[in-house]
C-alpha positions as CSV (number, residue, x, y, z in Angstrom):
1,X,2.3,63.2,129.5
2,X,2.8,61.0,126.6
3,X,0.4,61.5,123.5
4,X,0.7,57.6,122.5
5,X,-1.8,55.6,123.0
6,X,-1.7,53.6,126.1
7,X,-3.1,49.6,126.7
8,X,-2.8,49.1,130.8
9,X,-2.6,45.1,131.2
10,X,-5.1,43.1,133.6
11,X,-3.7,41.2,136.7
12,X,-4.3,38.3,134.5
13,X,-2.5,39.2,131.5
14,X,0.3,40.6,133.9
15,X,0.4,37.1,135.4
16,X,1.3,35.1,131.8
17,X,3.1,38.0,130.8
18,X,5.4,37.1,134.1
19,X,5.2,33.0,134.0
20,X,5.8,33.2,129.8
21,X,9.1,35.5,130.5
22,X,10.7,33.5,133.2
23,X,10.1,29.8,131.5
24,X,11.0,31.2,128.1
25,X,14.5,32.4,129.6
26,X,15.4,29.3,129.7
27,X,15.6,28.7,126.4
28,X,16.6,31.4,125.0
29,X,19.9,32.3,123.6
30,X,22.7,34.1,125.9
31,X,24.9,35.7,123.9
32,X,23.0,39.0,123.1
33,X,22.4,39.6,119.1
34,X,24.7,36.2,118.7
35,X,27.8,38.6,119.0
36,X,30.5,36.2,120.4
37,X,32.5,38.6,122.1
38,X,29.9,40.1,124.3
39,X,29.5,38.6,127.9
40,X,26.7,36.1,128.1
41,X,23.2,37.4,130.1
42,X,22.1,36.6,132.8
43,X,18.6,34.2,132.9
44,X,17.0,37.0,134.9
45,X,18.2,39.9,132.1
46,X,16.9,37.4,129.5
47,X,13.4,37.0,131.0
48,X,13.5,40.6,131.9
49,X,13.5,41.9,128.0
50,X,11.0,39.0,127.2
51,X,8.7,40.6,129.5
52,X,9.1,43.6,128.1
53,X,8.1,42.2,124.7
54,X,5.4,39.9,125.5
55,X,3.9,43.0,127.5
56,X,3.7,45.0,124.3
57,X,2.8,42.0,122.4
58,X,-0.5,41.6,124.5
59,X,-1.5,45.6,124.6
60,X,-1.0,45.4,120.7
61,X,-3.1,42.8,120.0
62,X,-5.9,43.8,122.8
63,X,-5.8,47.1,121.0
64,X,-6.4,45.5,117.4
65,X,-9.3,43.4,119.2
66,X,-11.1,46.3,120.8
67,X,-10.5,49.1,118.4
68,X,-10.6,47.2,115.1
69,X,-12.4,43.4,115.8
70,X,-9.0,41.9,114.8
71,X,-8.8,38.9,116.8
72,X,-5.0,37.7,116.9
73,X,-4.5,35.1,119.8
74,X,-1.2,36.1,122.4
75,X,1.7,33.1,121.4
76,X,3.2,31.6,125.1
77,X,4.5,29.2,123.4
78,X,8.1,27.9,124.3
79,X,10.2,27.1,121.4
80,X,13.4,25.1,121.6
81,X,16.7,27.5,121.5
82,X,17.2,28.8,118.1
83,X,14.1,29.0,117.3
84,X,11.3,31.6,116.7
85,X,7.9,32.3,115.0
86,X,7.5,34.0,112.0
87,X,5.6,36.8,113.5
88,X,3.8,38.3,116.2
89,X,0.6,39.3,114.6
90,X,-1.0,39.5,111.2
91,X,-3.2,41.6,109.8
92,X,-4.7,41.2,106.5
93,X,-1.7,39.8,104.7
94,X,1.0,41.7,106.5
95,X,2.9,39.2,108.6
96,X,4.2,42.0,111.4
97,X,6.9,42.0,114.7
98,X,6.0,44.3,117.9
99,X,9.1,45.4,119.6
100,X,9.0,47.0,122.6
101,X,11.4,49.0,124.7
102,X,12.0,50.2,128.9
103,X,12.8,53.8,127.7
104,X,14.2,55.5,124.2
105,X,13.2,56.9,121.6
106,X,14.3,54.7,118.3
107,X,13.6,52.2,117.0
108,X,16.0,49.6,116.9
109,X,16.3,46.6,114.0
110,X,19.3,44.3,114.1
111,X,20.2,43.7,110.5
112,X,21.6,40.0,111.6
113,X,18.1,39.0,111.9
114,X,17.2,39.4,108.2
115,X,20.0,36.9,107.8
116,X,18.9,34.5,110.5
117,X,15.2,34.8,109.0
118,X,16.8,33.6,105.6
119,X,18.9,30.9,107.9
120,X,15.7,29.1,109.4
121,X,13.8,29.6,105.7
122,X,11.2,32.1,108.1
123,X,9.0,34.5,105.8
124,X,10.1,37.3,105.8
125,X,8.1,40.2,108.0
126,X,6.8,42.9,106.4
127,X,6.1,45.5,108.8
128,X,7.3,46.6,112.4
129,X,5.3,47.9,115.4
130,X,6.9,50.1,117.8
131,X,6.0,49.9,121.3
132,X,7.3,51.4,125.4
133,X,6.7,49.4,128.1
134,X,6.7,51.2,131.3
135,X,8.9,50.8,133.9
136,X,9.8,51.4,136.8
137,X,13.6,51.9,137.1
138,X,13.8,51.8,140.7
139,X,12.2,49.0,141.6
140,X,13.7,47.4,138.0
141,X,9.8,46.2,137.3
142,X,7.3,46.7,134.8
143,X,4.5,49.7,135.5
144,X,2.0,47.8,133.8
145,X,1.2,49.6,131.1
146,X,2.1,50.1,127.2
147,X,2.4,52.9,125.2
148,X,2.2,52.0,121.6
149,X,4.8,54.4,119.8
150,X,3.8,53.5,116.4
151,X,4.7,51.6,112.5
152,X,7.1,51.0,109.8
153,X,6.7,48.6,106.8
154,X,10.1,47.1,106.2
155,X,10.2,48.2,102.3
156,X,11.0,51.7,103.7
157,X,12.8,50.4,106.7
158,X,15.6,49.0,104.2
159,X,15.3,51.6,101.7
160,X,17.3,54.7,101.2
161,X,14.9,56.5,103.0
162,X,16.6,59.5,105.2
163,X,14.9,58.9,108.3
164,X,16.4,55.2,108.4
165,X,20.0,55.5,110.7
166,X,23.0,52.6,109.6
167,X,24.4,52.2,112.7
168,X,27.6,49.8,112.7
169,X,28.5,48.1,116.1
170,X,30.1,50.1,118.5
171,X,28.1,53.1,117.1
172,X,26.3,55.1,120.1
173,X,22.5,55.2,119.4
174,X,21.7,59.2,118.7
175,X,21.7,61.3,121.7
176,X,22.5,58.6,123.5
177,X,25.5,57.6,125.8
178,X,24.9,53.7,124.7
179,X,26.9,51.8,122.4
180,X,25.3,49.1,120.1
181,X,26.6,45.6,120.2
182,X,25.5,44.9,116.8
183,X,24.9,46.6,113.3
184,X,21.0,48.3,113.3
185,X,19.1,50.0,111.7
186,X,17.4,53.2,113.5
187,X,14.5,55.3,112.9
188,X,13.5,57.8,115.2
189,X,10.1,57.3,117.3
190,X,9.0,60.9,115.5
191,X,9.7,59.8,112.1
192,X,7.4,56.2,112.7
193,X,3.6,56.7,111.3
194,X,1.6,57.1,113.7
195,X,-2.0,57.5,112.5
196,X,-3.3,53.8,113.5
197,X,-6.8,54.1,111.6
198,X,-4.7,54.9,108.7
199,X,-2.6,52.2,109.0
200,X,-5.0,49.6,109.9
201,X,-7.5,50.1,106.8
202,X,-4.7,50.1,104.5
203,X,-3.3,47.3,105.6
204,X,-6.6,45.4,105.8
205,X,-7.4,46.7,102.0
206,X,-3.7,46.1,100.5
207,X,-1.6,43.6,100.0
208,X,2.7,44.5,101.9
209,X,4.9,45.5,99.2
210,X,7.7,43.7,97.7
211,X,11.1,43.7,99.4
């Protein structure tokens, strides 16, 4: 049994979870991590992963609702290809990104998207949120739940600190058998904070660090 905390979606959520994925696909960029010599994905791999994000987007933000009367509303909006929001949630002044995964245990951050953030003038995020959506790997569809792994601020993220992995591309992710397609950063699900209350009141009560 998994000792994260765990959102389970409603039918309803489920449903714009679904419809959001599948019309978002098709505008959303094929080449995975904008590496040119990868094979472009298919639509229904595309809409796949954005499931699995907007999934852990709404347990996140139902979570800040219920627990903590933060009211962030869930974005379905479609933007044009090449371009994104500046983040998935903010609390107090923290402008934070929820990444989710199907299985793992790392955390995952492509360092090309610092650069494309600086590209499209986007502000830059300050924190990360770590999330699993279930899955069910037979079937190849989504349990309908979330287990919400936990946080990193980016100023430790891109520090020297030694829980933070520099992968380069074609490194295999640690203990794994798969081979990144891009340069990431890693950190370890164990090493993430964990202790939400924590997290939430100081982020309410200070202001992110500089980068």
């Amino acid at each position: 049994m998994s000792n994260y905390t765990v959102i389970t979606l409603t039918p309803d959520e489920m449903q714009k979870c679904v419809e959001f994925s599948q019309k978002s696909a098709e505008t959303q960029q094929d080449i995975e991590f904008g590496q040119k010599d990868t094979k472009p994905r298919p639509t229904k791999e595309i809409a796949r992963d954005n499931l699995i994000g907007k999934m852990a987007e709404v347990a996140v933000l139902r979570m800040l609702r219920e627990k903590y009367g933060i009211h962030y509303p869930v974005n379905y909006e479609i933007y044009p290809r090449g371009e994104w929001d500046d983040c998935d949630v903010k609390i107090g002044g923290w402008s934070i990104d929820i990444k989710s995964t199907r299985n793992g245990k790392w955390l995952l951050f492509e360092t090309s998207k610092l650069k494309m953030r600086q590209n499209q003038k986007i502000n830059n995020l300050d924190a990360l949120i770590m999330c699993r959506t279930q899955w069910d790997r037979d079937k190849d569809a989504p349990k309908g739940s979330v287990e919400l792994i936990g946080l990193i601020s980016m100023k430790k993220l891109l520090s020297n600190d030694p829980i933070v992995k520099h992968l380069k591309k074609g490194d295999r992710i640690p203990n794994t058998k798969r081979m990144l397609q891009a340069e990431n950063l890693a950190v370890a699900f164990d090493d993430l904070e964990h202790n939400w209350d924590m997290m939430i009141d100081y982020m309410t009560k200070n202001p992110p660090p500089k980068l």
